[in-house]
matplotlib code that plots the C-alpha trace (Angstrom):
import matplotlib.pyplot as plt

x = [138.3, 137.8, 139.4, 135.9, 135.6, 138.7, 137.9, 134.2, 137.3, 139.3, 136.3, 134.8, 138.6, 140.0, 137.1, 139.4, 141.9, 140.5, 139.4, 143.8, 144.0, 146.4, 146.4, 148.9, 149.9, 153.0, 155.6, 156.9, 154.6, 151.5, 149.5, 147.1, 148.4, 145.6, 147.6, 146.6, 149.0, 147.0, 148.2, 148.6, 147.9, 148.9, 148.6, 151.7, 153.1, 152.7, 152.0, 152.0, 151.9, 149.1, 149.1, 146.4, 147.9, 145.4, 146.6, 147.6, 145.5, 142.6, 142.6, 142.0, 143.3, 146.8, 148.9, 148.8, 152.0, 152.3, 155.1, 156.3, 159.9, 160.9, 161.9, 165.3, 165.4, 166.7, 162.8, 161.4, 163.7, 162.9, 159.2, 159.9, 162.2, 159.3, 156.8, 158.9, 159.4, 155.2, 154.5, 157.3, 155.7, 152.4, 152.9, 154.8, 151.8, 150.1, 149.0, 151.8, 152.9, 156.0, 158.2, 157.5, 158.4, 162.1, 162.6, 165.4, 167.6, 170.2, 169.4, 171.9, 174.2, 171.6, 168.4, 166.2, 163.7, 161.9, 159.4, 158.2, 155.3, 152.8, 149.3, 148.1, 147.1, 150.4, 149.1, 152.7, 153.1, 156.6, 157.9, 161.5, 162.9, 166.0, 168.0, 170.4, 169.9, 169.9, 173.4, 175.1, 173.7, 175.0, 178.7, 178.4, 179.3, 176.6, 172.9, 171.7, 168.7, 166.2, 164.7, 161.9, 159.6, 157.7, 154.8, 153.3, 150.6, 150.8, 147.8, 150.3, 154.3, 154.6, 152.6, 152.3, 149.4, 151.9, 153.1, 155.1, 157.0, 155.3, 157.8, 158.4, 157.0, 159.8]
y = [130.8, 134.4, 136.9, 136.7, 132.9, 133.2, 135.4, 133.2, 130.0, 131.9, 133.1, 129.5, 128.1, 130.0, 132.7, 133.8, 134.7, 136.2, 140.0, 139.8, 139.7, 141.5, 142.5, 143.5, 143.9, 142.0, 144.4, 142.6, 140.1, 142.2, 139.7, 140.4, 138.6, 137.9, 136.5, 136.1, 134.0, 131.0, 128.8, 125.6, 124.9, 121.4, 120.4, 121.9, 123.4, 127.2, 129.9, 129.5, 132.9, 131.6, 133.5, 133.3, 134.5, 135.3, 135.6, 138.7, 138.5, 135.9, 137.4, 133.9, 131.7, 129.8, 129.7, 129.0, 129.6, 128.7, 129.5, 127.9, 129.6, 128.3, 130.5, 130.2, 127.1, 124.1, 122.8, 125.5, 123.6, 120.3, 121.4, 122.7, 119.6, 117.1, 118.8, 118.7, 114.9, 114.2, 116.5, 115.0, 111.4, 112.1, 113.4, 110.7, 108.4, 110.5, 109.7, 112.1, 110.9, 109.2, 111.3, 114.5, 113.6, 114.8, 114.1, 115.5, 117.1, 119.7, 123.1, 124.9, 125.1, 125.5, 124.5, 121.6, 120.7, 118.2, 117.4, 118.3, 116.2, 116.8, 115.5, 114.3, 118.5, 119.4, 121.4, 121.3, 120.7, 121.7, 121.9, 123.7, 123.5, 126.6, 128.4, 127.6, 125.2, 126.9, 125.1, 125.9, 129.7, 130.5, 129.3, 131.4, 135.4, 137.0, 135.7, 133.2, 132.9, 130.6, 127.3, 128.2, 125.6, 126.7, 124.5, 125.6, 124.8, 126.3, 125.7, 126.1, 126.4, 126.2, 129.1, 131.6, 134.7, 137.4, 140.2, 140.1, 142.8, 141.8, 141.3, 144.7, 147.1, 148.1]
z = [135.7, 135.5, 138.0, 140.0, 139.5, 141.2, 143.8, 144.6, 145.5, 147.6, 149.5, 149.8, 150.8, 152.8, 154.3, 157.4, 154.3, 152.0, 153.2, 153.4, 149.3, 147.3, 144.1, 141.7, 138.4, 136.9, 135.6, 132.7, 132.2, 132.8, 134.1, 137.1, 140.3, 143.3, 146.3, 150.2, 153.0, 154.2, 157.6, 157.5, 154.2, 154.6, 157.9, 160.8, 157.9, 159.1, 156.2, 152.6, 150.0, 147.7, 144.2, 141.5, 138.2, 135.9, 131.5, 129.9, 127.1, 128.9, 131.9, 133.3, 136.1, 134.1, 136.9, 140.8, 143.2, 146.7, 148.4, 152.1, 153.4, 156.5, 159.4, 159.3, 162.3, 161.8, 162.4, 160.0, 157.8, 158.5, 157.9, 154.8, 153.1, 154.8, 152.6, 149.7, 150.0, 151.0, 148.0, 145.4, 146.4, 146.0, 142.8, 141.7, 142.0, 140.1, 136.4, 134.7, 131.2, 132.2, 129.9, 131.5, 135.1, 136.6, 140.3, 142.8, 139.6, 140.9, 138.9, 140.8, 144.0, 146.2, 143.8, 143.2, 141.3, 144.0, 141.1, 137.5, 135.5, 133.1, 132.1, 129.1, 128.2, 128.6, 132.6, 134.7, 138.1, 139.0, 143.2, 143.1, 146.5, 147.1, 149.2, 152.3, 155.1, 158.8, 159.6, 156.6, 157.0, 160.5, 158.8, 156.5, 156.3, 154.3, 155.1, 152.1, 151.6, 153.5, 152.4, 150.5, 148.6, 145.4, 144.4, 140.8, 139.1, 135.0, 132.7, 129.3, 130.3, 126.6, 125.8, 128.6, 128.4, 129.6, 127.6, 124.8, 122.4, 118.8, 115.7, 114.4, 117.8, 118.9]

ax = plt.figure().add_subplot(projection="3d")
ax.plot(x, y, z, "-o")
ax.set_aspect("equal")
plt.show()
């Protein structure tokens, strides 16, 4: 999809939305970033940070982010670790090749990738679930981060459009 392509489907979604879109530029990447916070995206799930992330080179749709961070309550993070579970099992019924699919792996202390599959076109759903619970924060001196739960949806993990230094620029 092109960047209005893009723009026509967030109008149609989410109308109430999508007069609130942002637009930036990556700094690294240089890829153009459209991204609008949408309630209840899943039902009693409170807001989700949707981002459209359109190629470099393309500038076409290859990635989709949504982001749910809970508000730092013990039920903001029960909301947040229930979607992760509904979202890692319905994607496990899904028709991923079967060698492509991780579920609940520790990436770090307080990191986990809930769910990562792809299709028979190599497109990659990964959900990466992070930061502290609300009991372990109040425990703890500094202020950790939330629970936050990143869904993503990449067109070509293996071959990103974003910005690269070419052999011999620099």
């Amino acid at each position: 999809m092109s960047e209005e392509q893009v723009r026509q489907a967030i109008r149609k979604d989410f109308p109430g939305a999508a007069a609130k879109l942002t637009v930036a530029v990556h700094p690294s990447e240089k890829t153009t970033v459209l991204s609008l916070s949408v309630t209840d995206l899943l039902p009693h799930t409170g807001n989700a940070r949707r981002s459209y992330i359109l190629g470099y080179r393309s500038k076409k749709l290859a990635q989709i982010n949504i982001v749910w961070t809970s508000d730092g309550t013990a039920a903001g993070d029960e909301t947040v670790v229930g979607m992760a579970n509904s979202l890692r099992d319905y994607f496990t019924s899904e028709n991923f090749k079967p060698d492509s699919v991780i579920v609940n792996h520790q990436l770090a202390a307080n990191a986990i990738l809930v769910f990562r599959g792809s299709d028979e076109q190599k497109r990659t759903v990964l959900l990466v679930l992070s930061g502290v619970a609300a009991s372990a924060r109040s425990e703890d001196k500094k202020e950790p981060p939330p629970l936050t739960l990143e869904l993503s949806y990449i067109e070509d993990p293996a071959h990103p459009d974003v910005f690269k230094i070419g052999k011999g620029q620099f």
